[in-house]
N, C-alpha and C positions, 0 to 999 in steps of 0.2 A: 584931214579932220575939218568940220564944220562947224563953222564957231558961230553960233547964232543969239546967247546971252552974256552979261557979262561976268556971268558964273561959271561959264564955259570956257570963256576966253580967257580967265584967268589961270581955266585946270591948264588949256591946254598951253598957258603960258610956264605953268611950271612945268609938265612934262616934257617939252621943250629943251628946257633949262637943267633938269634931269638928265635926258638922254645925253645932252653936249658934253655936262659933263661924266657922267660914268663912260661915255666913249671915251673920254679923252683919258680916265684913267687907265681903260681899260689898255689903248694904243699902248697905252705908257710901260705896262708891263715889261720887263729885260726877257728877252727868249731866252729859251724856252717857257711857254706860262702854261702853268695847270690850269685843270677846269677850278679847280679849288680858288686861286686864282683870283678868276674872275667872279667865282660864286660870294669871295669874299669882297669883291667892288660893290658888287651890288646890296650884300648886306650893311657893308659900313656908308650907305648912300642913308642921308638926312631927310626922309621923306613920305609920304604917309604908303600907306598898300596900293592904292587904285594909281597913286601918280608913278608908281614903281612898275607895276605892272602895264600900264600903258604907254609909259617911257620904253621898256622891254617890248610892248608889240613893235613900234612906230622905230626904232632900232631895227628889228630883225625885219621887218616887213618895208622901211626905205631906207637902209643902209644910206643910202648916199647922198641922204639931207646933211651928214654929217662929216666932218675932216677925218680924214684916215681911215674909212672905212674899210679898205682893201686890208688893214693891219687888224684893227677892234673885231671885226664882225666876225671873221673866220672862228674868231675865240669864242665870241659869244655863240655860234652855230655849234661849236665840238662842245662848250656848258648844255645847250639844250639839247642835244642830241648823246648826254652822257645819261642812261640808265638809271646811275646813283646816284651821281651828284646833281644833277639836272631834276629830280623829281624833289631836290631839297630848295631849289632854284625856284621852281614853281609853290615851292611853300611858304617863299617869301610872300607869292601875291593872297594868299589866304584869308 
């Protein structure tokens, strides 16, 4: 991401700070974790739509700015790639 104002710098300083930690809760889960799961990390996440939904791209799209991705991301790929619970996922960013 390019950060060229300090309105920008700021979003993307929270989505940052977003992504760190819902990965980290995510990691955190005990296996086996449902998609439900993780659909509920992201909902109980303290944060506005755009910085939730942006966190979500920059997660699924650079896994590995973040610790543990090899553990978080598999999860978060089976939430987007679930049918049902996944299009409720995406309702988050609405």
């Amino acid at each position: 991401m390019k950060t060229t104002t300090k309105a920008e710098k700021a979003h993307d300083t929270k989505v940052f700070r977003a992504a760190r930690e819902i990965s980290a809760l995510i990691a955190e889960l005990p296996s086996p974790v449902t998609d439900e799961q993780v659909l509920d990390v992201l909902q109980s996440h303290q944060c506005s739509k755009r910085v939730l939904c942006d966190a979500f791209w920059v997660m699924d799209n650079e896994p590995s700015r973040f610790a543990n991705y090899q553990t978080w991301h598999p999860r978060l790929r089976s939430l987007r790639n679930n049918q049902n619970v996944g299009k409720r996922m995406f309702a988050l960013f609405q």
